[in-house]
C-alpha positions in Angstrom: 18.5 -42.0 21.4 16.9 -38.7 22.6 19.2 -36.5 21.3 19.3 -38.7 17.7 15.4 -38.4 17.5 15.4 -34.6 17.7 18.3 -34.3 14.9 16.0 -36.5 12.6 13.0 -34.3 13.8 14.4 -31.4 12.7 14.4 -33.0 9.1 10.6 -33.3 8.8 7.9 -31.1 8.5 4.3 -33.0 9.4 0.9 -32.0 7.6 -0.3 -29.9 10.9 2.8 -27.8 10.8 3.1 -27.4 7.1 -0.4 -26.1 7.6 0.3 -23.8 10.4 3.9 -22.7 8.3 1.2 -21.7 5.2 -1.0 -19.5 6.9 2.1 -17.8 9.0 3.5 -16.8 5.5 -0.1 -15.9 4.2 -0.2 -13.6 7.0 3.2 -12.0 6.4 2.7 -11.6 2.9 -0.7 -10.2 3.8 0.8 -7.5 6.7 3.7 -6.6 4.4 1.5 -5.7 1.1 2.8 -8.8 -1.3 -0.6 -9.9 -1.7 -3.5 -8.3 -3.9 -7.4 -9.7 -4.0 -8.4 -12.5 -6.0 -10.5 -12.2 -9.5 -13.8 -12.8 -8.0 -17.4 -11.5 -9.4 -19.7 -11.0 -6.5 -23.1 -9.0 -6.5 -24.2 -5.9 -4.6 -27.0 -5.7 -3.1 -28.7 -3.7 -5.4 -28.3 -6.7 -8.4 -24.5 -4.9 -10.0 -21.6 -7.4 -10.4 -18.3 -6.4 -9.3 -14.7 -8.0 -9.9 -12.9 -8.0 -6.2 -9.7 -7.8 -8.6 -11.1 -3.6 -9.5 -11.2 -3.1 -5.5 -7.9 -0.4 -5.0 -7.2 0.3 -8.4 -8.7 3.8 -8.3 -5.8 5.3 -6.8 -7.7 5.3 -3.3 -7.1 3.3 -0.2 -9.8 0.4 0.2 -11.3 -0.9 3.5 -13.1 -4.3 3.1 -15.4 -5.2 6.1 -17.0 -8.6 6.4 -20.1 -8.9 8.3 -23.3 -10.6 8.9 -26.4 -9.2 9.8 -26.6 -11.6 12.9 -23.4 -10.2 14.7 -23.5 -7.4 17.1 -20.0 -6.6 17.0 -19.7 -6.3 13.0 -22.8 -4.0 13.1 -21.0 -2.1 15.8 -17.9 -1.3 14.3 -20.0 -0.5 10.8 -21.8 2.3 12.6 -19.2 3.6 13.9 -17.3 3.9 10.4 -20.3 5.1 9.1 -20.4 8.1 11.5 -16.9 8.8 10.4 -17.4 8.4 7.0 -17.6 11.1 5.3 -14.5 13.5 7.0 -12.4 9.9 6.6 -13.3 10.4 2.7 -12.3 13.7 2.7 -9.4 13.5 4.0 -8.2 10.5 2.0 -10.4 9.3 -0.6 -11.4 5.8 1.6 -13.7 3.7 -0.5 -15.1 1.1 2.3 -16.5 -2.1 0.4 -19.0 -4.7 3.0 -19.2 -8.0 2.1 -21.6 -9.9 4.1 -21.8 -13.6 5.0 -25.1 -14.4 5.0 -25.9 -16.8 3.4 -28.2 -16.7 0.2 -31.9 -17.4 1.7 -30.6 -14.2 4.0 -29.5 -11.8 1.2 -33.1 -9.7 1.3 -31.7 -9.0 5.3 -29.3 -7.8 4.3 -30.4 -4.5 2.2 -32.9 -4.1 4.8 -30.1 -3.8 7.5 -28.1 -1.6 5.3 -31.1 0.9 4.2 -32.0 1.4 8.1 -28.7 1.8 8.9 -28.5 4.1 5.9 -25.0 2.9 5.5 -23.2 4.7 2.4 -20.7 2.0 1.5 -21.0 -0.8 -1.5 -22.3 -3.6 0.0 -21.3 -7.2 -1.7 -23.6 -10.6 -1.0 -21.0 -13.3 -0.2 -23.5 -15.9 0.3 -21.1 -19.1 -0.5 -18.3 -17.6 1.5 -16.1 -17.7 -1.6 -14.3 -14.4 -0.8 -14.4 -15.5 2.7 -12.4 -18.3 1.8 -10.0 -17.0 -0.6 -8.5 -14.1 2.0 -8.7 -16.8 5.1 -11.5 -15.1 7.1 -12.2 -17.5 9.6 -13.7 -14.8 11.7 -16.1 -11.7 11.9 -15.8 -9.0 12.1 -12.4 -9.0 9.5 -11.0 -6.0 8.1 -9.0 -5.7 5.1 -7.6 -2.7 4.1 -5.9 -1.8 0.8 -3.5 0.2 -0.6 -4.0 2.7 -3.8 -2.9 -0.2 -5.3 -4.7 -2.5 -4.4 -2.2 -4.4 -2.2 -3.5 -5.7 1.0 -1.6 -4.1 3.6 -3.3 -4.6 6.9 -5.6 -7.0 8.2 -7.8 -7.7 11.7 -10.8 -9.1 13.3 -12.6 -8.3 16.0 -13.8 -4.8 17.3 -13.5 -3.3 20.1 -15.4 0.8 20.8 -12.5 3.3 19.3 -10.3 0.7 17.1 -11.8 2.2 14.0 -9.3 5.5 15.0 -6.4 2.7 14.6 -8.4 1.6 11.2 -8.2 5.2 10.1 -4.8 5.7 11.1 -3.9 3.0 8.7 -6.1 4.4 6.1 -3.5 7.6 6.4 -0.2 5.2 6.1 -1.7 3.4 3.6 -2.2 7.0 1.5 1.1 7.8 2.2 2.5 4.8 0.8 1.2 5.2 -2.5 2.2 9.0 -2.5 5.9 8.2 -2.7 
């Protein structure tokens, strides 16, 4: 009977799996480039709408952080890019795009946090976590980085001190990919 039940078993694939089956091949497709952002207009915080489909199509490679002003790691790892910024620009063309999580009665925070930081990147207001949503964050920091065209070719959350020198070392496969 044992041995009859795991043949039939092998036949069926219940909800919880087919869920965990999804987001296994969301994250392959992800890892491996197959994927590119979703049409979504969000604002900056300075009041400009921007399509998240126009992210990577400047021939650039893209980082996209998501943060929130209330976590100490995000804000970490954003200071450390920041210091890095500009020699990671010039040396290949990195345009890094924030999208924070806070939600709307937070947004004012949020340009506060980003103007004492003095933080040089294009900050988006995600404030009903539809981004979020779309790419699967489920946790902050998450890192997306881009291709030059505009495929997503790596993703990651957490931070750790010194893992935006992986980050940038990805930047310079990512560059090198689009070069072919």
């Amino acid at each position: 009977m044992k041995n009859k039940q795991l043949s039939n078993r092998a036949y069926r694939i219940y909800p919880g799996e087919l869920k965990i089956l999804l987001v296994a091949v969301l994250l392959v497709a992800f890892q491996h480039g197959y994927s590119q952002l979703p049409a979504l207009r969000l604002k900056t915080i300075n009041g400009k709408t921007l399509n998240t489909s126009d992210m990577g199509k400047t021939g650039k490679p893209v980082i996209i952080s998501f943060f929130a002003t209330y976590c100490k790691p995000c804000l970490r790892e954003l200071q450390a890019i920041n210091e890095l910024y500009d020699d990671w620009q010039k040396e290949t063309g990195v345009e890094i795009f924030v999208v924070s999580i806070d939600d709307a009665q937070n947004s004012a925070k949020v340009k506060t946090l980003v103007e004492g930081y003095d933080w040089r990147y294009t900050v988006l207001l995600d404030p009903n976590g539809e981004l979020k949503s779309v790419l699967g964050v489920n946790m902050i920091p998450a890192v997306i980085v881009l291709n030059a065209e505009g495929k997503i070719i790596h993703t990651k959350t957490g931070y750790t001190d010194g893992s935006e020198n992986d980050l940038f070392a990805k930047i310079k496969a990512a560059q090198k990919t689009t070069k072919k």
